[in-house]
Backbone bond lengths (Angstrom), bond angles and torsions (degrees), N, CA, C in turn:
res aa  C-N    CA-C-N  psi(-1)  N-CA   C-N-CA  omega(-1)  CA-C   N-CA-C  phi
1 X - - - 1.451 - - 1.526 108.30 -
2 X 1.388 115.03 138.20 1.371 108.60 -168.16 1.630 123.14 -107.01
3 X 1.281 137.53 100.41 1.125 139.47 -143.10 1.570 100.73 -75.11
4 X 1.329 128.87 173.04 1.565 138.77 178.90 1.195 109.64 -114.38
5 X 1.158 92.60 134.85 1.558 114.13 -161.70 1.441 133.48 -33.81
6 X 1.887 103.33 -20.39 1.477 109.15 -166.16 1.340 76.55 -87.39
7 X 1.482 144.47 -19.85 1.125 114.05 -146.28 1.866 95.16 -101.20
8 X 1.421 113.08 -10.07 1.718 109.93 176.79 1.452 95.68 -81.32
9 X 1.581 134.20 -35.85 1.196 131.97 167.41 1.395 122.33 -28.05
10 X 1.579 117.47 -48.61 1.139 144.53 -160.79 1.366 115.42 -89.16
11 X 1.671 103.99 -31.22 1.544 119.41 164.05 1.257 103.36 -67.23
12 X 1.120 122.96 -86.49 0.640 119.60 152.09 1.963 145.99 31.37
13 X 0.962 102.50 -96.85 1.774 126.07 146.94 0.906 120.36 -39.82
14 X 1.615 126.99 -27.79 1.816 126.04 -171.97 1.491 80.06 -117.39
15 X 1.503 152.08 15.20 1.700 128.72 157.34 0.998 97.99 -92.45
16 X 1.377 115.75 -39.08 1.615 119.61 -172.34 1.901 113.23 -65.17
17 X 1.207 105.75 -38.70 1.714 98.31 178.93 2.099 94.44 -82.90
18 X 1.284 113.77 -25.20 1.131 95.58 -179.34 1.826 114.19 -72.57
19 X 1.188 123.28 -49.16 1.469 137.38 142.53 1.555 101.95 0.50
20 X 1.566 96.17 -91.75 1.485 109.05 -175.06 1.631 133.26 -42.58
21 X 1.751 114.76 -7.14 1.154 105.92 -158.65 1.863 88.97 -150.69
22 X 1.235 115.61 15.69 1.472 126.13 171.41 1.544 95.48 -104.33
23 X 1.634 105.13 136.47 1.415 106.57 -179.23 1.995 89.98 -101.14
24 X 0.753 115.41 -6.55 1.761 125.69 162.99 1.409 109.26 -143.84
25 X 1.576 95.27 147.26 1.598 119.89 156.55 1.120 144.12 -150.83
26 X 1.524 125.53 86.41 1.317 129.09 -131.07 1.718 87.55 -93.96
27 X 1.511 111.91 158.81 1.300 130.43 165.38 1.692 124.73 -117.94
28 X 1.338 123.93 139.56 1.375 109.40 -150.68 1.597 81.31 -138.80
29 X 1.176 123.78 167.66 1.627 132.89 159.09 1.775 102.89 -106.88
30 X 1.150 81.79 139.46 2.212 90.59 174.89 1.304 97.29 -145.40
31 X 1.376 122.03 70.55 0.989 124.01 148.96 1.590 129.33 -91.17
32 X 1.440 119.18 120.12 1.633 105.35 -149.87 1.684 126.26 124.01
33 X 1.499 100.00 -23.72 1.813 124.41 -167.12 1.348 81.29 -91.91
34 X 1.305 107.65 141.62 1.727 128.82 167.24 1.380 106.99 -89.59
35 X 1.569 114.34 167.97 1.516 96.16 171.85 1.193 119.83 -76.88
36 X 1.297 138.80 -18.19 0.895 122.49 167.63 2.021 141.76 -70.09
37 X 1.517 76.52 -4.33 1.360 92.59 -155.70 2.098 75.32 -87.42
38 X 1.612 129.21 -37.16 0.813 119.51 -136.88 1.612 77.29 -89.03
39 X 1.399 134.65 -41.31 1.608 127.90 -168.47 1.332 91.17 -58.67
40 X 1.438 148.79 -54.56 1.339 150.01 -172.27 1.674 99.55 -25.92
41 X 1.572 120.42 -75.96 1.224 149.03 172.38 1.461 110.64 -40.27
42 X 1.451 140.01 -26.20 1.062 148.73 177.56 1.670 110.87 -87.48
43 X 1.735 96.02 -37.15 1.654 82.06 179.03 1.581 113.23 -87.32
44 X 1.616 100.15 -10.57 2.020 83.58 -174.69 1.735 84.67 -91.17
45 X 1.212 136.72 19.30 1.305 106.60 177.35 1.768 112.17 -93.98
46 X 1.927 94.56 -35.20 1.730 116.80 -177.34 1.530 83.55 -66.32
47 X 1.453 145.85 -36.34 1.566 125.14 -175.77 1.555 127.49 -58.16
48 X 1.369 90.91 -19.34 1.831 118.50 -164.23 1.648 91.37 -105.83
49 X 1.172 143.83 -29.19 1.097 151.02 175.06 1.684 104.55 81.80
50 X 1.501 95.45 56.74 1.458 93.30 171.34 2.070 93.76 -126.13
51 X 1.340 81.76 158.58 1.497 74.45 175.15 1.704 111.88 -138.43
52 X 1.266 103.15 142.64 1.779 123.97 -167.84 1.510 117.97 -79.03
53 X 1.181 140.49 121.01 1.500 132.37 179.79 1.498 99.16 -132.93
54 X 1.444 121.38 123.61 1.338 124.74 153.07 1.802 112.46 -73.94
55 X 1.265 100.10 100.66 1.564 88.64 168.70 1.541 107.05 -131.69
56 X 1.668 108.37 166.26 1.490 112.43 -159.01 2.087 99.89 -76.53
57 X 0.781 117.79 133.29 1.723 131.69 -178.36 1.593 90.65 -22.06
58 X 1.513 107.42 -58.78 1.597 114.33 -136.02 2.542 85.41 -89.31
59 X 0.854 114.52 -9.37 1.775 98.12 165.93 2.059 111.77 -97.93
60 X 1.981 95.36 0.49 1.395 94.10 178.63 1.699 91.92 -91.65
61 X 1.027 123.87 -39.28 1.451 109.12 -172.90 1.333 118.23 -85.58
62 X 1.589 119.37 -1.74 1.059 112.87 142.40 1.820 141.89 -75.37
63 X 1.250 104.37 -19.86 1.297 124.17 179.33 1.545 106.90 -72.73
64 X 1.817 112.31 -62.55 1.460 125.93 160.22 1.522 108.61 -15.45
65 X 1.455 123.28 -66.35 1.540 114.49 -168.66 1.373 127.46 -76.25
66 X 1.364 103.28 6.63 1.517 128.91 -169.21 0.946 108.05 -94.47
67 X 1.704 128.88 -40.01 1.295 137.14 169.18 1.665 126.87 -69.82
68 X 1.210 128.90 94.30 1.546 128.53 -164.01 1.664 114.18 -35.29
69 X 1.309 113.62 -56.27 1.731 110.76 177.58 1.439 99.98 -70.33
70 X 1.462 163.79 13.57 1.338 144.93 162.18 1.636 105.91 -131.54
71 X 1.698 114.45 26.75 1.804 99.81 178.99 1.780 91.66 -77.97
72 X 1.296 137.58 -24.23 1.675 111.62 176.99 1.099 127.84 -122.55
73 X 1.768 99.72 49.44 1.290 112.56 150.08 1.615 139.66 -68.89
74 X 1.016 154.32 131.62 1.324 141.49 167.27 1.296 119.35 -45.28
75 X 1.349 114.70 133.40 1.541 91.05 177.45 1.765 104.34 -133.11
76 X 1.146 116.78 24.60 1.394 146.10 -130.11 1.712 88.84 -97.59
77 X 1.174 125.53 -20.53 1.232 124.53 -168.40 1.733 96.65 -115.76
78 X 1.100 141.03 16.49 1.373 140.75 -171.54 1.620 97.78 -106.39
79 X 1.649 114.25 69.83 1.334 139.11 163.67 1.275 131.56 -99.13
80 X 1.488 122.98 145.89 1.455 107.03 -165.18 1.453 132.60 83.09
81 X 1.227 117.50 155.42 1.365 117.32 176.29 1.674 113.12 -60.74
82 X 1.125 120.67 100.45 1.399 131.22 173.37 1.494 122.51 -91.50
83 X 1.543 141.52 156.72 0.581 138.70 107.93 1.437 158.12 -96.45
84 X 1.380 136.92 157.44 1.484 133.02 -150.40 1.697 120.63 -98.57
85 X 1.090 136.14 81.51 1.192 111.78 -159.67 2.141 107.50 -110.72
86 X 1.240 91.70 128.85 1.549 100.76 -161.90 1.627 94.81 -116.97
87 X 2.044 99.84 153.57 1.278 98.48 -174.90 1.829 114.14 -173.63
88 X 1.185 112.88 66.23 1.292 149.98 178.93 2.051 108.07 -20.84
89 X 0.738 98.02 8.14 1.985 104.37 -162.50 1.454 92.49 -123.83
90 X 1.414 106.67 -87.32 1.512 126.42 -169.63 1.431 139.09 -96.78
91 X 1.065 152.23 67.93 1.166 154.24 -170.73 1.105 137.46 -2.59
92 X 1.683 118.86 -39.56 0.975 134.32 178.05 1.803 118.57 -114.42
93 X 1.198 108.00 12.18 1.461 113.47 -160.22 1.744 88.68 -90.14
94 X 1.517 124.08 -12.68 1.524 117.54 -167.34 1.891 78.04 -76.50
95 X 1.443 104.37 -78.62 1.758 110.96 -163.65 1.212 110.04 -44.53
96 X 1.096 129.17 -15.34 1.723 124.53 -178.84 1.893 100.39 -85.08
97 X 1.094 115.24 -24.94 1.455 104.34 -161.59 1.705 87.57 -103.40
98 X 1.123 120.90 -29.41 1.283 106.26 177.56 2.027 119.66 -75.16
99 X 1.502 102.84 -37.98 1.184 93.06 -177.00 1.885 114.66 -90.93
100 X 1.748 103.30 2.68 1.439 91.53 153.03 1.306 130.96 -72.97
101 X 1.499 98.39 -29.25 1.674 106.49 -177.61 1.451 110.77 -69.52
102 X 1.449 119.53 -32.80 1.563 114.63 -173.85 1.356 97.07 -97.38
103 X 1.552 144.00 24.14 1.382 119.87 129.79 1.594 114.57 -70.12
104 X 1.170 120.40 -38.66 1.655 113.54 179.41 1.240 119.24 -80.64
105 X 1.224 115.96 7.33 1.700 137.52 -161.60 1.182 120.01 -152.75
106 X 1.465 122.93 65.17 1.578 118.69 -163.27 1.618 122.86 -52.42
107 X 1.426 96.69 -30.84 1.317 111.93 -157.75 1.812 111.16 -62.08
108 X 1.219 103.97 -34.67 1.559 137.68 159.09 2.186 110.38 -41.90
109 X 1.424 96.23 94.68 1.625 77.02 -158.18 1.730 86.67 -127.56
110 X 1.469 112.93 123.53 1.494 125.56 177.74 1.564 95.21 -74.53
111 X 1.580 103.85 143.67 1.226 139.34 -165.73 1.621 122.77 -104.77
112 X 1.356 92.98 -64.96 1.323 111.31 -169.50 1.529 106.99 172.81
113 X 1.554 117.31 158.47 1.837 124.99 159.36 1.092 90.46 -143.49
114 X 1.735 72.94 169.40 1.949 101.98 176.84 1.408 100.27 -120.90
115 X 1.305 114.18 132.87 1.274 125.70 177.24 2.114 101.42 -68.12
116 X 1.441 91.65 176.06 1.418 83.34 -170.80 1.896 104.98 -100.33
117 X 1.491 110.96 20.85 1.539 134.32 176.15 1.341 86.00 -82.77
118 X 1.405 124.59 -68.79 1.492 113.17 -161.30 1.845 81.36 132.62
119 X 1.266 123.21 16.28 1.608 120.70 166.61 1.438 119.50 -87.76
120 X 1.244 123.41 109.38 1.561 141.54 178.61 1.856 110.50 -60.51
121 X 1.084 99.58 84.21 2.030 102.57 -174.34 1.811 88.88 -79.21
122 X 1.668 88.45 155.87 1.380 91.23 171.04 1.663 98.89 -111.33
123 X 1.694 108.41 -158.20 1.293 98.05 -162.34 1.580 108.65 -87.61
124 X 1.401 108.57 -14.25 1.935 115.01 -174.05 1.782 93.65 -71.39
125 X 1.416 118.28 -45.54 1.432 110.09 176.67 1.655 111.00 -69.12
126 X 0.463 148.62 -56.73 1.663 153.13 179.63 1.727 99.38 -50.48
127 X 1.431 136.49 -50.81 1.402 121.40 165.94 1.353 106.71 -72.23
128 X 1.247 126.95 11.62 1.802 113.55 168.27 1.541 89.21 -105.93
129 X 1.148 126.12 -28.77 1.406 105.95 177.96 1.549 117.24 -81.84
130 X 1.232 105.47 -6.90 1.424 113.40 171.33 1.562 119.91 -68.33
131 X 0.973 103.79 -30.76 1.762 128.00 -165.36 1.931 95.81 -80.61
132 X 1.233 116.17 -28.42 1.662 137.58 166.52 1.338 101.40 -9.59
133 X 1.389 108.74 161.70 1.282 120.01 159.10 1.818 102.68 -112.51
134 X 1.469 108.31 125.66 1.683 82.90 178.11 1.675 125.41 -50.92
135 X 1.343 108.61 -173.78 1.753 119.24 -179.08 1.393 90.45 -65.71
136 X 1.075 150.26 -62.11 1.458 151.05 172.75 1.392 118.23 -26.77
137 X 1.516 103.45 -73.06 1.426 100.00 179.80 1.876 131.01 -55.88
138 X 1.922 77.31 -38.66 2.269 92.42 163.56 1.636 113.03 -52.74
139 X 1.523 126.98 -27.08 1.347 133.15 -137.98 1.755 80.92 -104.15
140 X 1.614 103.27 -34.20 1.669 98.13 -154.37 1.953 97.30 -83.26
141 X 1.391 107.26 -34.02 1.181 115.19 -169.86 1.473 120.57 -68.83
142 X 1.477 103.46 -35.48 1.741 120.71 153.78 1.062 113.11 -50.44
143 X 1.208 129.83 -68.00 1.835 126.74 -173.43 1.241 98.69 -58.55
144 X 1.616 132.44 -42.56 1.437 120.07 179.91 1.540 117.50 -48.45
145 X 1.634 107.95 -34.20 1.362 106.69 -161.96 1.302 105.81 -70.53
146 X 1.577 117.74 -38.17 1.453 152.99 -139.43 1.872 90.15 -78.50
147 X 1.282 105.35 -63.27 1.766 115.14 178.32 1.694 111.06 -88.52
148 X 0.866 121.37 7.20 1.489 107.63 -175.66 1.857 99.44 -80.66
149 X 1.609 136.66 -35.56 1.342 119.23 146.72 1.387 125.15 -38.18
150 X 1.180 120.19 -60.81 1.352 119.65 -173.69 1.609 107.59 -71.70
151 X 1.135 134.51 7.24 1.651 135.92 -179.15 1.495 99.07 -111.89
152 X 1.280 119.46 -17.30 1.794 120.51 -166.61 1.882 92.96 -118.98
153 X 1.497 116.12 -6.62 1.696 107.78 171.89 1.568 88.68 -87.88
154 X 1.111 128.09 -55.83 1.345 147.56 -167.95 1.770 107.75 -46.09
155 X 1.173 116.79 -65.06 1.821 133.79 158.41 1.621 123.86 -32.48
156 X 1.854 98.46 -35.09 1.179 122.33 -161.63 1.475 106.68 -79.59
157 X 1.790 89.30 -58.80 2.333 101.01 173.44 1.650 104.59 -67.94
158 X 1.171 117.96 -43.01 1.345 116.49 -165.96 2.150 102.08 -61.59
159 X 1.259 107.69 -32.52 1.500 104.11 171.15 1.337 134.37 -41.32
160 X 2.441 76.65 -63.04 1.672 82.42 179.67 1.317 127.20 -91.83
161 X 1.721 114.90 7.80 1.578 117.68 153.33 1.144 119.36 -48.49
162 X 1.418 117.90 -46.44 1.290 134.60 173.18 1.237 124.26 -36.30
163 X 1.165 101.50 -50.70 2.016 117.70 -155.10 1.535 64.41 -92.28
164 X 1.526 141.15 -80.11 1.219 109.18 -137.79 1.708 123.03 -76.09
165 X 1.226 100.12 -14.05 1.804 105.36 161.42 1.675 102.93 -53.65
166 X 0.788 106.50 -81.19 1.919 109.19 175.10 1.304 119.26 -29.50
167 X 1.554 115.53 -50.32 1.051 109.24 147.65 1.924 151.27 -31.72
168 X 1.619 95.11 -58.62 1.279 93.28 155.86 1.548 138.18 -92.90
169 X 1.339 107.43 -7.52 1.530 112.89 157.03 1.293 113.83 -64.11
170 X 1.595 143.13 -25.82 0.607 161.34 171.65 2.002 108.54 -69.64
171 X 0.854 115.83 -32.82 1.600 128.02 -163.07 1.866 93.30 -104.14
172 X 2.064 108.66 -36.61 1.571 82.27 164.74 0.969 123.12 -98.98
173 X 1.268 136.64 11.90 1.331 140.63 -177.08 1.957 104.13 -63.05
174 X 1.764 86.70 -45.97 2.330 107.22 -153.83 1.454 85.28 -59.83
């Protein structure tokens, strides 16, 4: 069915601010996904705060050149029934929600993203970024590294306060 023009305009206009403000956007083929299987995929993605757009290849590669960091990207391989998954926070939170869903969902098959540089990932990089720890978990695991001295100097005095409190409770007791 063929939509009118204000309304690819309009598509348009919301890839392009979505484009513009995703620091990733991976593309997947689901050809094969039922609808239900595909609303399933929509709600763990809005949980992750990524969000899903079926749009036709040819208003994404028009939108693509519209956006200043991705006009010389390739877009030459954006064939097939695709879907769009965009995600403005985290980088990796699009490929993580997509390639969890297509382990329980084969049919669901990652493609490729575009970084929000204007870098063309293929699909072996995009399942290594899937495998990621989010920005959160990197942020939490750093500060772990960052205080885990100061939590084991800290463990260390707090011990031998210990022993030596006991110690002298011990010394006024005799």
């Amino acid at each position: 069915m063929a939509i009118s023009r204000q309304k690819k305009e309009a598509v348009v206009s919301e890839v392009v601010d979505l484009l513009s403000s995703s620091k990733m956007s991976v593309y997947a083929a689901y050809q094969g996904l039922t609808v239900a299987e595909m609303q399933e995929l929509r709600r763990a993605a809005r949980e992750s705060g990524v969000a899903i757009k079926v749009v036709k290849n040819r208003l994404v590669r028009v939108a693509t050149a519209q956006v200043p960091a991705l006009k010389d990207v390739e877009t030459g391989e954006l064939n097939g029934q695709l879907l769009y998954a965009f995600n403005s926070e985290d980088e990796v939170a699009p490929a993580q929600v997509l390639a969890k869903f297509a382990k329980a969902h084969p049919a669901l098959q990652l493609k490729g993203a575009v970084s929000g540089e204007g870098r063309l990932l293929a699909e072996s990089e995009v399942q290594n970024l899937a495998t990621m720890p989010s920005k959160n978990e990197l942020i939490a695991q750093v500060l772990a590294t960052l205080t885990s001295p100061v939590n084991d100097v800290m463990s260390g005095l707090s011990g031998n306060l210990h022993a030596l409190l006991d110690g002298v409770e011990a010394k006024a007791a005799n």
